[in-house]
C-alpha positions as CSV (number, residue, x, y, z in Angstrom):
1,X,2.7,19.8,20.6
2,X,1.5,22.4,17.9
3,X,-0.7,22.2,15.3
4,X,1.8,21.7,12.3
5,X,4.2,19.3,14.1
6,X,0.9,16.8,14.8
7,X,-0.2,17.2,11.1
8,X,3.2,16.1,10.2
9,X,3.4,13.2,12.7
10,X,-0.3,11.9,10.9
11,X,0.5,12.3,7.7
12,X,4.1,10.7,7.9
13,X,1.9,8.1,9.8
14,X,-0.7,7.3,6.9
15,X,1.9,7.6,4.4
16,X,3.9,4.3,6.5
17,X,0.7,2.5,7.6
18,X,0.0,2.6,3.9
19,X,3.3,1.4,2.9
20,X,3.7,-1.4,4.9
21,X,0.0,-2.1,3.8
22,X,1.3,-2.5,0.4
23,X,4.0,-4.6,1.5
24,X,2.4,-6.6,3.3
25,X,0.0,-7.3,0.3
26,X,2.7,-7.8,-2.0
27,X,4.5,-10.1,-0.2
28,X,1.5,-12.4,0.8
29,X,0.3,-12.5,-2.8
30,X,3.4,-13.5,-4.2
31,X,4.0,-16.5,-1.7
32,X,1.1,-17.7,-2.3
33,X,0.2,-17.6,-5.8
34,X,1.1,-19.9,-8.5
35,X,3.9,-18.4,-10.4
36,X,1.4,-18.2,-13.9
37,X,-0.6,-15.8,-11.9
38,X,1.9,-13.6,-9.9
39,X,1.5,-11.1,-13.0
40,X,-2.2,-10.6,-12.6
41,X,-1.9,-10.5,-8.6
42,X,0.3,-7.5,-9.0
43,X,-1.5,-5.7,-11.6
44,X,-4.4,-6.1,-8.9
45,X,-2.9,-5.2,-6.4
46,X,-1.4,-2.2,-8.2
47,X,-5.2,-1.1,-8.7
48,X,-5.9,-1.3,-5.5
49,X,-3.1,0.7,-4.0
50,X,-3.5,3.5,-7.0
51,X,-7.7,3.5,-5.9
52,X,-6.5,4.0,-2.2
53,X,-4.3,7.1,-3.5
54,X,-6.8,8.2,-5.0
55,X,-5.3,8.4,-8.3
56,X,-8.3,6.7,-10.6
């Protein structure tokens, strides 16, 4: 396998691990919170994922 084709295979990789991360995070939050705090479990978990970008 070239070069190029496995830094495509990783990076489509880390972009799905991270998504189903995300999901995963989402969706265990949300079945298990009370629904007053479903709106602060999201904006947390929206911090999280936007620190693991690397966008703050």
């Amino acid at each position: 396998m070239d070069l190029i084709a496995l830094a495509t295979v990783a990076a489509i990789g880390v972009v799905l691990i991270t998504a189903i991360a995300a999901v995963a995070m989402v969706w265990l939050t949300v079945s298990r919170a009370e629904s007053t705090d479903i709106a602060a479990a999201l904006r947390g978990i929206a911090d999280v994922i936007r620190a693991v970008r690397g966008k703050r």
